[in-house]
C-alpha positions in Angstrom: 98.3 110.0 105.0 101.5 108.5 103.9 101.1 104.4 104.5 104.4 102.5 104.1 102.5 99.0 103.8 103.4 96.8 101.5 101.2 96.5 98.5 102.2 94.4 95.2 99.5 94.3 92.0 100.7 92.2 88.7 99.2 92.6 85.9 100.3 90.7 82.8 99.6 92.3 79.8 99.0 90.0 76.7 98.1 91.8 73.2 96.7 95.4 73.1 94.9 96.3 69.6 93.3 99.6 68.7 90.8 101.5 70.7 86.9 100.4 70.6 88.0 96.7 70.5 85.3 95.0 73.3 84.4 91.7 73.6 83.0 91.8 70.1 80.4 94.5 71.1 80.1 97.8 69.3 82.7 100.1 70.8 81.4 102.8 73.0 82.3 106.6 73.3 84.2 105.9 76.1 85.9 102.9 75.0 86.6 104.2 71.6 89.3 106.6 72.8 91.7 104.2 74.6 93.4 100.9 73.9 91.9 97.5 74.3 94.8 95.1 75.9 94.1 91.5 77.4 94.4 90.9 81.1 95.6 87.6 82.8 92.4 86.9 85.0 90.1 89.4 83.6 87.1 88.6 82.0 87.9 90.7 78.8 90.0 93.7 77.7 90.5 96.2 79.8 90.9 99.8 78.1 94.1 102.0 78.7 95.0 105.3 77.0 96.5 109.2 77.9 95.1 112.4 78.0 97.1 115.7 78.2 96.4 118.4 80.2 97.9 121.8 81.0 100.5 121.2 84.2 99.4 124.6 84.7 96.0 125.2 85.0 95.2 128.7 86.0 97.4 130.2 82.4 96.2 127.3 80.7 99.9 127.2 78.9 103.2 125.6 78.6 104.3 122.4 79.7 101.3 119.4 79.7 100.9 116.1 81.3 99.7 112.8 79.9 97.6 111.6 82.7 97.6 107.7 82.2 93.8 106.3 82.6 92.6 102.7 82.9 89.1 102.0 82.3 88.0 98.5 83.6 85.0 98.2 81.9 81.4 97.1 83.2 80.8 93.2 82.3 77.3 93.4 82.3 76.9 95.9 79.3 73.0 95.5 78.8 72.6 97.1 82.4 75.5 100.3 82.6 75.1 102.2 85.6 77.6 105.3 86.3 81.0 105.0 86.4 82.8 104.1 89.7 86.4 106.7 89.9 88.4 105.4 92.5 90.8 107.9 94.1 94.2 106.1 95.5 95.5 107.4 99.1 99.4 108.9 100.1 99.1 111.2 98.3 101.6 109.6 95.8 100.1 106.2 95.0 99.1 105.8 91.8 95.7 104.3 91.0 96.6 102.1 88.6 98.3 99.8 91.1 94.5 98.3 92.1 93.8 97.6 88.0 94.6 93.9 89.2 92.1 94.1 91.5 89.1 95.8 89.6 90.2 93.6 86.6 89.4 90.7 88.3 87.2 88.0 86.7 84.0 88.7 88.8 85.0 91.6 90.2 81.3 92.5 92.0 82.4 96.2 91.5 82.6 96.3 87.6 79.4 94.0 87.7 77.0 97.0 86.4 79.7 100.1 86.4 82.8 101.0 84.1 85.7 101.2 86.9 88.6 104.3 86.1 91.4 104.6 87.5 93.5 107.6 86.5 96.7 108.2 87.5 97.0 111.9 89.2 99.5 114.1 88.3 103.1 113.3 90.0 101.9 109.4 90.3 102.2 106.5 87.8 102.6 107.2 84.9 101.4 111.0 84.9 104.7 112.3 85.5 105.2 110.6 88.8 107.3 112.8 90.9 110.1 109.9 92.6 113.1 111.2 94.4 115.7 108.4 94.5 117.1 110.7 97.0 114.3 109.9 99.6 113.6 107.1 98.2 116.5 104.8 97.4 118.3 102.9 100.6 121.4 101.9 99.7 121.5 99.0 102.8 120.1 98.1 106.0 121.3 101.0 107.8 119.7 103.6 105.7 116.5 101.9 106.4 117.4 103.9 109.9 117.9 107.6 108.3 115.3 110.4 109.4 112.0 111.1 107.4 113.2 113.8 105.7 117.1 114.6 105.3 117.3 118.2 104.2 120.1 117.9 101.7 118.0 115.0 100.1 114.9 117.2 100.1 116.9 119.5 98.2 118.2 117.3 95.6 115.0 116.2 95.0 113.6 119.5 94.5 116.1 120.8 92.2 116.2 117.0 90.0 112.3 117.4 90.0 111.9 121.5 89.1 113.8 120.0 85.8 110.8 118.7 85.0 108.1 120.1 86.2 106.4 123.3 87.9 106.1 122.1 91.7 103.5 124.3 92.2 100.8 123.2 90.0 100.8 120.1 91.9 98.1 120.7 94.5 94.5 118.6 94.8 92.6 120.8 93.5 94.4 120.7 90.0 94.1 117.0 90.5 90.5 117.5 90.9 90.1 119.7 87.9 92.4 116.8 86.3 89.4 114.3 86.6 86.8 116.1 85.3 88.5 117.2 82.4 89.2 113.6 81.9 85.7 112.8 82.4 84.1 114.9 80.1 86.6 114.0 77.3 85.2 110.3 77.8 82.2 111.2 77.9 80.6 110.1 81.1 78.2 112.4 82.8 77.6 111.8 86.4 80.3 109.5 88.2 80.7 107.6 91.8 83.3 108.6 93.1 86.0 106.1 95.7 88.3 107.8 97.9 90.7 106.0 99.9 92.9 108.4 102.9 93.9 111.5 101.0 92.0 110.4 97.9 88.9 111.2 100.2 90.3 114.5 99.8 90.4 114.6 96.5 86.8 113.6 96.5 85.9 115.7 99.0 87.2 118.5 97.0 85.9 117.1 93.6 82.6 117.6 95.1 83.1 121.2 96.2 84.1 121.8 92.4 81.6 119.8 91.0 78.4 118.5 92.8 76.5 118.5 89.6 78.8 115.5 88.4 78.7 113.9 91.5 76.2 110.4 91.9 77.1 109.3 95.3 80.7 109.5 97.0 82.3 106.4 99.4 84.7 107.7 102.1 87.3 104.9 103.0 89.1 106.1 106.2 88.4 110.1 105.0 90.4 112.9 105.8 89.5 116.5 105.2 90.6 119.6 103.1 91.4 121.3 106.6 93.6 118.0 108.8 97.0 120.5 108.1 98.9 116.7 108.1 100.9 115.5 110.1 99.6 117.6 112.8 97.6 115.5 114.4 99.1 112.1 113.9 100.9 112.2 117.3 98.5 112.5 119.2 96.0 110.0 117.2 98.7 107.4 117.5 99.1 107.8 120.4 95.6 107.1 121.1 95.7 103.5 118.9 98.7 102.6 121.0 96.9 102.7 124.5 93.8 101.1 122.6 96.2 97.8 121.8 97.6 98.4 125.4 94.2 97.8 126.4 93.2 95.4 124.2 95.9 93.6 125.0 95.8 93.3 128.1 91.8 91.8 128.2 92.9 89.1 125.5 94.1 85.9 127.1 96.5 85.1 124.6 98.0 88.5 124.6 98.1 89.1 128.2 99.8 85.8 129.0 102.3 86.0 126.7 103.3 90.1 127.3 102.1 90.5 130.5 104.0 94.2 131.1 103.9 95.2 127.4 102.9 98.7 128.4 106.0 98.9 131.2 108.2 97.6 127.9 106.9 99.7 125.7 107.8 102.9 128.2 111.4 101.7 129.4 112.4 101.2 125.3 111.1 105.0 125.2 113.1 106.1 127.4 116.2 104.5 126.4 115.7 105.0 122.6 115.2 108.9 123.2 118.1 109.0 125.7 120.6 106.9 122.8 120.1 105.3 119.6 120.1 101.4 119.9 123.2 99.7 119.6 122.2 96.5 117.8 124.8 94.0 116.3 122.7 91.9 113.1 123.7 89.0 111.2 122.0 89.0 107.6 120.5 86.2 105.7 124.4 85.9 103.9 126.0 85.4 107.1 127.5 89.3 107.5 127.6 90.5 110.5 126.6 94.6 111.0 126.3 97.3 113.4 123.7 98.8 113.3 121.9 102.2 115.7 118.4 102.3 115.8 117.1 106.0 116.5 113.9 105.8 118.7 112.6 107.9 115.7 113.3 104.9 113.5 111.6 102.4 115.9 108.3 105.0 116.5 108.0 105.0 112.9 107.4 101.9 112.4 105.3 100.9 115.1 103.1 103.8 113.9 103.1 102.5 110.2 102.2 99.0 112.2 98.8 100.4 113.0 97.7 100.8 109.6 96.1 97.5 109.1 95.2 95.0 111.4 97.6 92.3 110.3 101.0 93.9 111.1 99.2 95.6 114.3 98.6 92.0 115.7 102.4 91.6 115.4 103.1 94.8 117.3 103.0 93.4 120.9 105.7 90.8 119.7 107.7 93.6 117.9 107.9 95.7 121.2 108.2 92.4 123.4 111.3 91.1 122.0 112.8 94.6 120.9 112.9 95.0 125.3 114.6 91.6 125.6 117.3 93.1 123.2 116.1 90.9 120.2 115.6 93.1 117.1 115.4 90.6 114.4 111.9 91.1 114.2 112.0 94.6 114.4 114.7 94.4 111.7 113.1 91.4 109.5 110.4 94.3 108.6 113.0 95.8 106.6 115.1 95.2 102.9 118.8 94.4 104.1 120.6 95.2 100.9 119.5 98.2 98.4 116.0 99.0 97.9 113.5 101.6 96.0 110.6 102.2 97.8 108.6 104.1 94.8 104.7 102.9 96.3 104.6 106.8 97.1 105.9 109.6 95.0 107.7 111.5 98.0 108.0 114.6 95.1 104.0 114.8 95.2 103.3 113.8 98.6 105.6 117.5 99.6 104.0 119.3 97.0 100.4 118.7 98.7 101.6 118.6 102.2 103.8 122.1 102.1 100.7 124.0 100.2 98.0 122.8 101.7 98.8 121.4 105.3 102.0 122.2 106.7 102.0 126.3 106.4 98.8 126.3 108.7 100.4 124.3 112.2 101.1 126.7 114.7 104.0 125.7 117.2 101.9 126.1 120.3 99.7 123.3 118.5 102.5 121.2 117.6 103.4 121.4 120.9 100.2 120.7 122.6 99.0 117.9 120.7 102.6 116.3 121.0 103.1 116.4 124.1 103.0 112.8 126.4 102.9 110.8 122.7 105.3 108.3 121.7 105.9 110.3 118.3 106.8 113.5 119.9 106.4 116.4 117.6 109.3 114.4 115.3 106.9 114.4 112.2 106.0 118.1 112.0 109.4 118.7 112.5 110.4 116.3 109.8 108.0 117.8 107.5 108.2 122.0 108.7 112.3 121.1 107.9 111.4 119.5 104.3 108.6 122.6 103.5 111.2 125.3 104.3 113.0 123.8 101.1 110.3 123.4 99.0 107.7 125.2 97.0 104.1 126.4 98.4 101.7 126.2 95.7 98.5 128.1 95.7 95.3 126.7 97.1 91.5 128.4 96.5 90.4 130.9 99.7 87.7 128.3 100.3 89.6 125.0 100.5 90.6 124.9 104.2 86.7 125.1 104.6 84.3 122.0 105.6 82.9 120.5 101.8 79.3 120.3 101.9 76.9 118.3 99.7 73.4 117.0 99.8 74.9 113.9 97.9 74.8 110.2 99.1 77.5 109.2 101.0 79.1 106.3 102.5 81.7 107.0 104.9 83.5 103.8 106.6 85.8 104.3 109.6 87.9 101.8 111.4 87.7 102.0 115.5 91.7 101.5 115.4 92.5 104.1 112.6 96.2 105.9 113.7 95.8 109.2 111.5 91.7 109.1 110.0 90.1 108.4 113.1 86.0 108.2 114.0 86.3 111.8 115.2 87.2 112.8 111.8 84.8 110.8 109.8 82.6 112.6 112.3 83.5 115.7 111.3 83.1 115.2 107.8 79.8 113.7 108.1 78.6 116.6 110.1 78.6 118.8 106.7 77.0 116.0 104.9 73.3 115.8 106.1 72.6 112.6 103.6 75.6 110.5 105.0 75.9 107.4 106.6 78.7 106.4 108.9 80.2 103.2 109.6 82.2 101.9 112.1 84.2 98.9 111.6 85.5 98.1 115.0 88.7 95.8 114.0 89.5 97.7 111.0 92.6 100.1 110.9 93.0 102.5 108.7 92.7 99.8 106.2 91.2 96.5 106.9 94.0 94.0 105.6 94.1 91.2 107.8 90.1 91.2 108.9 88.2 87.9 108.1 85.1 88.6 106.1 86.9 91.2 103.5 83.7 90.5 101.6 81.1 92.6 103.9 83.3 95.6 103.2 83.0 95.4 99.1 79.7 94.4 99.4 78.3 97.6 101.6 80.5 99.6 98.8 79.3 98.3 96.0 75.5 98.2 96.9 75.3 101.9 97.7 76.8 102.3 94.1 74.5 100.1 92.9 71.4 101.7 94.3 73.0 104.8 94.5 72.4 105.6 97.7 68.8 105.3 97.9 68.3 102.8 100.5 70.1 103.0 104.2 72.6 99.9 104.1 72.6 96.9 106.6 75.8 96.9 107.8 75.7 94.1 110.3 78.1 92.5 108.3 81.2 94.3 109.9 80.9 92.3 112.8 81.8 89.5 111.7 85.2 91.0 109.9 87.8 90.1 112.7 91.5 89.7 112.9 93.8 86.9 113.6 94.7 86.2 116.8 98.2 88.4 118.2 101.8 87.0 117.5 103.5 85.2 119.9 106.0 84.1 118.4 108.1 82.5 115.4 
């Protein structure tokens, strides 16, 4: 799914001891394997620890891989239900970026269940695969540079076939990944928490191993089959002329961007027909040139949609950028060198070019393209970066629909720009015991909705009953966003 929001998770940790050290209770199976180390705003230790497995799966040979693994454990320990595995999006993002979260004193998800967080291979520390050649930005222009460069893509591939086998770096050897790590900590049946392509991964888990599987929450799901980024033209596309329209009805919004649509169109037609000439004083009083491809600007108005927050700003963004001001287009963005690591790019190829990008068509590309902002700009970007890069091998059955008789929760925001409803339709439709629900201000994420509590609280009661009782989801209506920048 690829989101370029900005998320930061601290974690201070204080003293870490030996493993089976728990709040002065006997040390568990699970906990007995791993590392006790105190958290800054947790309620006791949280456990962290490695286990290798063969990067290689299929000789079962050669190199391995110390996948890193955080266990958050449950703070009621006389009541233990099953295990909550939450499955980070990208793919690239590492899971143990949310142990702040899940640490949390309180925390209502690690109330009666043991939260893990592993690391999949080519994120975190499980031999993340970073380029610094995709990367790095070595100043403000560079912030402008295409998606995918092709001699970058190639450096990266040649610094990162160093180090590892490219190929073995597909979801369903992730999948395999986290089973072999829960059997060797001893947990049985496990929740599973996807989040964008880490529904994927659980989608795929399931396929692999629906014995294992207690219930399974799909945040804004994709499936095996969306061949990314086919399709996020024309679902963009589709959010933009939502926010048009939204716009347009909300008194604040209309008054204050009364043609947005009309700017929005004449900036198209200028960006595709020249890069924008934009001269930008920084915060040290330098003064630069800078060009702007409309590729640069699309980009980032799409990445805007993710989450409510920055999509409230978007009618500003394209406002001003018309009256020739781009310091808010440009204040989104590091002026002096900066190392965007949230996503491993290295992993985030080696999914994409086995499993999605080998299956678009042209005449699709084309099609589903055609009369959107994006253009087909992002396959190209991606068909370019495939062509020097590895295809791994995927299973005959994974482009197939998953199907499971399993309990699952499956929540959908009515603005999402690349996991719409329709596809959390389409996944539910193999699913005959799932329940679907639509957040109508949420994006692909809901950062920036009031009432962030409804959404943990439907998630966690489904664990907590495991799916036995149809939730009350009323709730959502009350998570809503802020009211659309104006101004400064």
């Amino acid at each position: 799914m690829k989101i370029y929001l900005p998320v930061i998770t601290v974690i201070l940790f204080i003293a870490c001891g030996r493993g089976g050290e728990y709040g002065g209770n006997d040390p568990s199976a699970v906990y007995s394997k791993l590392r006790s180390c105190a958290v800054e705003g947790s309620a006791d230790s949280v456990f962290f620890g490695t286990y290798a497995v063969f990067e290689n799966r299929g000789t079962g040979q050669g190199r391995k891989i110390e996948l890193s693994i955080t266990v958050i454990p449950a703070t009621r320990q006389d009541s233990v239900l099953a295990p909550i595995f939450f499955f980070e999006g990208g793919p690239g993002v590492a899971a143990s970026g949310s142990a702040g979260f899940y640490a949390m004193r309180d925390n209502p998800y690690r109330r009666y269940h043991d939260v893990v967080l592993i690391d999949a291979r080519g994120t975190g520390n499980s031999n993340a695969l970073h380029c610094r050649t995709l990367e790095f930005k070595a100043g403000l222009q560079n912030q402008f540079e295409e998606m995918y460069p092709e001699e970058a893509v190639k450096k990266c591939y040649d610094s990162l076939s160093e180090r590892a086998d490219l190929a073995q770096y597909t979801t369903t050897n992730i999948a395999a990944d986290m089973d072999e790590v829960r059997q060797w900590l001893g947990y049985d049946r496990i929740h599973l928490f996807g989040l964008s392509f880490g529904t994927r991964l659980a989608l795929e888990y399931m396929r692999r191993y629906p014995d294992k599987v207690e219930t399974t929450v799909l945040w804004s799901p994709t499936t095996t089959y969306s061949r990314m980024p086919l399709y996020h033209a024309s679902f963009a596309q589709t959010t933009l002329e939502k926010i048009f329209a939204h716009c347009s009805g909300d008194s604040l919004c209309r008054l204050n961007f009364p043609r947005l649509k009309e700017e929005f169109d004449e900036l198209m037609l200028k960006g595709l027909q020249a890069p924008f000439k934009v001269s930008h004083r920084t915060a040290g009083g330098q003064v630069l040139s800078l060009s702007i491809p409309w590729y640069a600007f699309q980009t980032r108005i799409r990445s805007m949609m993710y989450a409510p927050f920055t999509m409230r700003q978007i009618p500003y963004v394209v406002h001003e950028a018309s009256l020739g001001n781009w310091k808010p287009f440009i204040a989104m963005f590091p002026e002096g060198p900066d190392n965007n690591d949230f996503i491993a790019e290295g992993l985030y190829l080696c999914v994409t070019c086995s499993e999605d990008v080998p299956f678009i068509t042209p005449d699709e590309t084309t099609s589903l393209a055609n009369g959107t902002f994006m253009g087909t700009y992002r396959v190209d970007q991606q068909q370019t970066a495939c062509a020097n890069w590895v295809r791994g091998t995927i299973p005959d059955d994974f482009g197939k629909p998953v199907q499971s008789g399993a309990p699952v929760l499956i929540l959908t925001g009515s603005y999402d720009p690349v996991t719409p409803l329709s596809m959390a339709k389409d996944v539910a439709r193999y699913l005959p015991n799932s329940q679907v629900v639509e957040i109508a201000e949420m994006a692909h994420t809901f950062d920036g909705l009031s009432n962030e509590d409804c959404f943990d609280g439907l998630v966690v009661a489904f664990f907590d009953q495991s799916g036995r009782s149809p939730l009350n989801s009323a709730c959502v209506q009350s998570m809503k966003p802020d009211a659309y920048k104006v101004g400064e």
